[in-house]
C-alpha positions in Angstrom: 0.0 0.0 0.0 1.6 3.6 -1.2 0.8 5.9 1.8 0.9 9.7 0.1 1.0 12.9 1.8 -1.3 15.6 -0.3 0.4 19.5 -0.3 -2.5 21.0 -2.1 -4.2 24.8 -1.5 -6.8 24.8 -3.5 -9.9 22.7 -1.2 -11.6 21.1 -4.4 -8.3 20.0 -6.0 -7.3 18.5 -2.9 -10.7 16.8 -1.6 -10.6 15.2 -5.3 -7.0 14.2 -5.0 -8.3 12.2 -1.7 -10.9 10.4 -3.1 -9.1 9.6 -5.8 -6.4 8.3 -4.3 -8.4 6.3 -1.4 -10.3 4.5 -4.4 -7.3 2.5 -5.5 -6.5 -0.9 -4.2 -2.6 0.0 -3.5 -2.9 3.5 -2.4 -3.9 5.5 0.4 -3.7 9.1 2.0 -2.0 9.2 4.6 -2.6 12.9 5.2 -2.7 16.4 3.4 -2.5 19.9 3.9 -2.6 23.7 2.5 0.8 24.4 4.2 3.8 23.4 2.5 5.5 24.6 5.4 3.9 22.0 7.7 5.4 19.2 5.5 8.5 18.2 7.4 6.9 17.8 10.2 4.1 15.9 8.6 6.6 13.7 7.1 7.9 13.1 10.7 4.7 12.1 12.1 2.9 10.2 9.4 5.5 8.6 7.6 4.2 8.1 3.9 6.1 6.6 1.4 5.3 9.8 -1.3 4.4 13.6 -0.8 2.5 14.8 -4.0 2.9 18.2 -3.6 1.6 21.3 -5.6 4.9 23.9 -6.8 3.0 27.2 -5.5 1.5 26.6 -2.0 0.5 28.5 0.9 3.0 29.1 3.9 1.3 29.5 7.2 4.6 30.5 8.6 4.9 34.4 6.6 1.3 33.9 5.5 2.6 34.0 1.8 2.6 31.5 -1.0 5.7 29.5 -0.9 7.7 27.5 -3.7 7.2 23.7 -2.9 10.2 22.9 -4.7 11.7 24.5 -1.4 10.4 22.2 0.7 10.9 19.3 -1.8 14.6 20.1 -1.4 14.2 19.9 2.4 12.1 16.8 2.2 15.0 15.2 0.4 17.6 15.9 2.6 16.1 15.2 5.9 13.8 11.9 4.4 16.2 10.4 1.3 13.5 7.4 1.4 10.1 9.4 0.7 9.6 9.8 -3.0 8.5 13.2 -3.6 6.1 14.0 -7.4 5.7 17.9 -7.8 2.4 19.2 -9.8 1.9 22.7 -11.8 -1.2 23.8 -13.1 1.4 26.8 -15.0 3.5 26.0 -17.7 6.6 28.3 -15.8 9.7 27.9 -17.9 12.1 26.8 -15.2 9.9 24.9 -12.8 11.0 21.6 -14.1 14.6 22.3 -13.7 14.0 23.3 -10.2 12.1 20.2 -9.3 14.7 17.8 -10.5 17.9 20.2 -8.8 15.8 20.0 -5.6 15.7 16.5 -5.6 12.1 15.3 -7.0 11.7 12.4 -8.5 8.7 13.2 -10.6 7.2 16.4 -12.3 4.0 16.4 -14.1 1.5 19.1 -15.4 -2.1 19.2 -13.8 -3.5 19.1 -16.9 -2.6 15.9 -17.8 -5.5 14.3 -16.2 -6.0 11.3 -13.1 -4.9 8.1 -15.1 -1.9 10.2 -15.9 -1.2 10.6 -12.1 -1.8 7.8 -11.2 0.7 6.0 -13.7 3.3 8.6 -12.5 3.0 7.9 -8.6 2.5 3.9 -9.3 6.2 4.0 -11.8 7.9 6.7 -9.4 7.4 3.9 -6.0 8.7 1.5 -8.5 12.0 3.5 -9.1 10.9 5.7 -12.4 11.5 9.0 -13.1 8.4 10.9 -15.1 9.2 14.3 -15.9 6.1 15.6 -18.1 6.5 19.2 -19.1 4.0 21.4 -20.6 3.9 21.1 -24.1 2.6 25.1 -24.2 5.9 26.3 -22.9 7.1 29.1 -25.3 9.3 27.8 -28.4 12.3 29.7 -27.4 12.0 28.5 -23.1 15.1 25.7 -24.2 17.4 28.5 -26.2 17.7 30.9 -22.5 20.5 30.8 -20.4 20.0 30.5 -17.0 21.7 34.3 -16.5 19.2 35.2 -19.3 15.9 33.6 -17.6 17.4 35.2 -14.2 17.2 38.9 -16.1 13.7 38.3 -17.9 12.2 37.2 -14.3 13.4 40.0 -13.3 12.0 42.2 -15.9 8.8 40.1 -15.0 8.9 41.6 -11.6 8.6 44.9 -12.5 12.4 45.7 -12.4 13.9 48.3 -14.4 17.6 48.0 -16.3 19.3 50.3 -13.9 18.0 47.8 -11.1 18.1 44.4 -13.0 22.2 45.6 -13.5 22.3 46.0 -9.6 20.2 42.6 -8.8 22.6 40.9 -11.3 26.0 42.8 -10.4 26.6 43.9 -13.3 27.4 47.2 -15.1 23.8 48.4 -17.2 26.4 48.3 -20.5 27.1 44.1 -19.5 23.4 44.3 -19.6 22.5 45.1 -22.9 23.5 42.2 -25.0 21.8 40.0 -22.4 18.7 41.7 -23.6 19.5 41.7 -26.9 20.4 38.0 -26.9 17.0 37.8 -25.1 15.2 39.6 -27.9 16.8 37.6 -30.5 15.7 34.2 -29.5 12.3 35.3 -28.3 11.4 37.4 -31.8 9.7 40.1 -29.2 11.2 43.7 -29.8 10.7 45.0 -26.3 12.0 43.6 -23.2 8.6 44.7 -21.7 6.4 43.2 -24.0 7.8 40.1 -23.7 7.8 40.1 -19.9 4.3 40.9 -20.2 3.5 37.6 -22.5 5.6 35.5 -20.1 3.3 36.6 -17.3 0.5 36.9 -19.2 0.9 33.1 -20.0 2.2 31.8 -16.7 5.2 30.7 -18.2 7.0 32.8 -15.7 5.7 33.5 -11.7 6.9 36.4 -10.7 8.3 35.8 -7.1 5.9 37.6 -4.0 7.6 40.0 -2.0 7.1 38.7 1.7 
């Protein structure tokens, strides 16, 4: 039996996760919250074999929404045995990147439906790694460096170039042909048109100031 720990904030999401789950023959929840900050702890107490965990969760601790891939990361290091599958409903460019650095073992979009899931959680207990990213992800999302996704999320934030150069320590002139490399593989001819359609499309979350 596959005990899973659910890390979901939105209430209908999550209650359908749990009867989902419950209604297989070799699964079970062993728990779930809204809190990816009470995960650790959870872990500690419940033991389950797999967290599913949503990437963007809430964070009772600075009432703000918090990165799961944070606590994946954590998860990993204090609990190498619990297998850990990270969900996105957005198709950010660099969520799956972050997922697999922090540790997970398996990534998949919301969208791709329950039989989908369950195939992922049922491989990933049996050693399998399932990373299935969005197939709406922006043609160019492969062709960006990570300093150049570190300047357009930036730009996303609202940031201008005098204080993207500062947040990147770097001189506004280094900056340029960042941009312009940016621009080029993008086919957008303004930085802040194309930090709106990133937005726009969820392919990039800004981060919350706290």
């Amino acid at each position: 039996m596959i005990k899973i720990l659910i890390v979901e904030d939105h209430t209908m999401l999550r209650e359908s996760l749990v009867t989902l789950i419950n209604s297989q023959n070799d699964m079970q929840v062993a728990g779930f919250t809204d809190d990816a900050s009470a995960v650790p702890e959870l872990c500690r107490n419940l033991t389950p074999d797999m967290v599913l965990m949503d990437v963007v969760t809430k964070d009772q601790s600075n009432n703000v929404s918090a990165n799961g891939i944070i606590y994946a990361a954590e998860i990993r290091k204090e609990f190498p045995e619990i297998k850990i599958v990270i969900m996105t409903a957005f198709p950010e460019i660099t969520f799956a990147d972050k997922a697999k650095k922090a540790g997970a073992h398996s990534f998949m979009d919301k969208e791709m439906g329950n039989e989908h899931l369950l195939s992922v959680i049922r491989s990933t207990m049996k050693g399998y790694s399932t990373y299935s990213i969005c197939s709406e992800r922006p043609h160019f999302a492969g062709q960006l460096s990570e300093k150049e996704i570190a300047v357009l999320r930036l730009v996303c934030q609202g940031k201008n170039r005098k204080e993207v150069a500062k947040e990147m320590d770097m001189s506004e002139v280094r900056l340029k042909p960042l941009i312009t490399s940016i621009l080029d593989k993008s086919g957008f001819d303004n930085i802040m048109k194309l930090a709106v359609y990133m937005v726009g499309h969820g392919f990039i979350v800004p981060a919350k100031e706290k």
